[in-house]
C-alpha positions as CSV (number, residue, x, y, z in Angstrom):
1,X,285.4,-10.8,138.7
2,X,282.0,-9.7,138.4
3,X,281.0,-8.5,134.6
4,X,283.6,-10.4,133.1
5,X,283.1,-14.4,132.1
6,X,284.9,-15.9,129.2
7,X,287.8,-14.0,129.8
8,X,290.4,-14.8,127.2
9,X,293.8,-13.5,126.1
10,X,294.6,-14.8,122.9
11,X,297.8,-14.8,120.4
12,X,297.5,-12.7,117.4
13,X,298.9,-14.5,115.0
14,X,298.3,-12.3,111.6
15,X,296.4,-9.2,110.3
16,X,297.7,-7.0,113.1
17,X,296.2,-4.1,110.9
18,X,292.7,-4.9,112.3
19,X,293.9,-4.2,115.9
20,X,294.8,-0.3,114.8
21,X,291.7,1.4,115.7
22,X,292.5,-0.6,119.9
23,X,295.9,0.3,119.8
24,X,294.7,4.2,119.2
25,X,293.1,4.1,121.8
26,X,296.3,3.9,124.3
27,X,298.5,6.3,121.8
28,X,296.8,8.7,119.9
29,X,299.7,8.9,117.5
30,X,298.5,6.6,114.5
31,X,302.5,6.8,112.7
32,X,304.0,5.7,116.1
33,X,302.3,3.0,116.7
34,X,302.6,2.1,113.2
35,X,306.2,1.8,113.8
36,X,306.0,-0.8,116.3
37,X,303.1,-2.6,115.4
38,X,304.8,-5.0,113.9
39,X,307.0,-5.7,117.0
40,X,306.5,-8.0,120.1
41,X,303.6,-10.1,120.9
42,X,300.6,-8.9,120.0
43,X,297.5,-10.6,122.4
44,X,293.5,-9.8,121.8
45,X,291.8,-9.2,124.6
46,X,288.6,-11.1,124.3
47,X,285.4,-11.3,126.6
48,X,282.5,-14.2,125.9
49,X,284.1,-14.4,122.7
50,X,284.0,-11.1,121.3
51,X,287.1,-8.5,120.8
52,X,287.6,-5.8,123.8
53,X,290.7,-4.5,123.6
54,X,294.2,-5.2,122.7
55,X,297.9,-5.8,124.5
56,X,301.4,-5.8,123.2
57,X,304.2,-6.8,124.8
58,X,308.3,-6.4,123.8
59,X,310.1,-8.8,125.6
60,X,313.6,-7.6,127.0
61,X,316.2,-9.6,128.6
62,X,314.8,-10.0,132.1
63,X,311.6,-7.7,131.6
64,X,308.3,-8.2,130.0
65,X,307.2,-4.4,128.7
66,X,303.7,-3.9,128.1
67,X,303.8,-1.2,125.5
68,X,300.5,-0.9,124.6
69,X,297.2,-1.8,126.3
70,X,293.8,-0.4,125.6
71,X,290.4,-1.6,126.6
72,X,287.4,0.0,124.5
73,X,285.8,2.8,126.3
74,X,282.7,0.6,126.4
75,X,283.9,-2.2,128.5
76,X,285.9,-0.1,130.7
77,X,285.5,-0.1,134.3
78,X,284.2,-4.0,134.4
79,X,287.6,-5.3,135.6
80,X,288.7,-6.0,132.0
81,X,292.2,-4.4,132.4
82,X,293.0,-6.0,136.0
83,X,292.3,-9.2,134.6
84,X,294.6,-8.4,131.5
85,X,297.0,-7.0,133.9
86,X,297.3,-10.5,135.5
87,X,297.1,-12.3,132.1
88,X,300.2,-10.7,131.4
89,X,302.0,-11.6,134.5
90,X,301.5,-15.0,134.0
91,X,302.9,-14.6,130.2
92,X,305.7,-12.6,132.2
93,X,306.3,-15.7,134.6
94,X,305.9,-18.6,132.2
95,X,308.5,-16.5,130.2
96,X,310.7,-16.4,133.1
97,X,310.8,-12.8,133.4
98,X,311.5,-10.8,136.8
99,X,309.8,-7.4,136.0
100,X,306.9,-6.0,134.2
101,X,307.0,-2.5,133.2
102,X,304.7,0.1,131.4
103,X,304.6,3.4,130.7
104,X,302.0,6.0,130.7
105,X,301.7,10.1,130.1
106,X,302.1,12.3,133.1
107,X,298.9,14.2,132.2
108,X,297.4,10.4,132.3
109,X,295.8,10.4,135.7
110,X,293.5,7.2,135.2
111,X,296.1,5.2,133.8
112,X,298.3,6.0,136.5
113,X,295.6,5.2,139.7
114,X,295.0,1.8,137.7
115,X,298.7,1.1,137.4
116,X,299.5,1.7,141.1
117,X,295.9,-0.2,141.8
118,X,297.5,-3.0,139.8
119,X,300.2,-3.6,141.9
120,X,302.8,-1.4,139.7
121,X,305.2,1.0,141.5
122,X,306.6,4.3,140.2
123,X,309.5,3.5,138.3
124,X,311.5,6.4,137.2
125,X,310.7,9.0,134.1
126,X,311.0,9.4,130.7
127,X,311.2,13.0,130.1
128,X,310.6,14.9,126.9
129,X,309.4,11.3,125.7
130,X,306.1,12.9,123.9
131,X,308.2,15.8,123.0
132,X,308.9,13.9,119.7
133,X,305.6,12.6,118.5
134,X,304.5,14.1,115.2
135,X,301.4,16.2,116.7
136,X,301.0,17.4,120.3
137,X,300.0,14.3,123.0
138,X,296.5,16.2,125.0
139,X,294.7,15.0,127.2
140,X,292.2,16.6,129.6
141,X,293.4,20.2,128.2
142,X,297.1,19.3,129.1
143,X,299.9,18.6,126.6
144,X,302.1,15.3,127.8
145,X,305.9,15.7,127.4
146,X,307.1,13.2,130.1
147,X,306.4,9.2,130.0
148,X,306.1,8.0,133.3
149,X,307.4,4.7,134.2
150,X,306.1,1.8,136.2
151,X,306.9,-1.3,137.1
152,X,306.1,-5.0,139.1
153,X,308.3,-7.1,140.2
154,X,307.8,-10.6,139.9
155,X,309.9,-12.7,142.2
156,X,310.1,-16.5,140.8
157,X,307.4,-18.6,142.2
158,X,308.3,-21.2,144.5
């Protein structure tokens, strides 16, 4: 894709801490993601070497969720996330998996054109899922209460 050479997604092996300030990026809510920070795969998201955003995954038994992606707001809009989007359906295939789900605020509108530009369908809602975050989820003047859900399937290849 056009802006986006050395496109790497790498393993994060230790020192998850550092990859706080990404992960806030996606869910404002600094004690939940605390809570799962230490769950999952977490994968940098690296462009000609340097950091740009940040992806972690919980595997289930046949789905791969992506519960947290973020892209820095400088390097959005480059192709970045569709890139990291496919990254994480191969992980999903080489894992064997037949689904790859995420979930996103209803007051999220960007996030949800770029899922359902990603290939993602609708896939059901969460409701009252933001309802019990420590402070209010805003955005764009409007207060989340409802995750909604996505999902891709991924038939087996061949």
């Amino acid at each position: 894709m056009v802006g986006v050479i050395g496109f790497e997604l790498t393993s994060v092996r230790s020192d998850r801490e550092r990859f706080l300030p990404l992960l806030l990026e996606a869910d404002e809510s600094e004690p939940v993601v605390r809570s799962y920070l230490d769950e999952g795969d977490l994968f940098e998201i690296r462009v000609d070497g340097r950091t740009v955003g940040v992806c972690l995954l919980i595997e289930g038994e046949d789905d791969l969720e992506i519960k947290n992606i973020a892209i820095e707001e400088a390097s959005r809009g480059r192709g970045i996330g569709r890139r990291a989007i496919d990254a994480v359906v191969a992980v999903a295939r080489a894992r064997e998996k037949r689904r790859l789900v995420v979930g996103t605020a209803e007051t999220s509108d960007r996030a949800i054109a770029f899922y359902r530009r990603a290939g993602f369908h609708d896939d059901g809602v969460r409701r009252g899922f933001f309802d019990s975050y420590p402070e209010p989820v805003v955005e764009d003047g409007r207060t989340a209460h409802d995750m909604v859900m996505f999902a891709m399937d991924l038939p087996s290849e061949g």
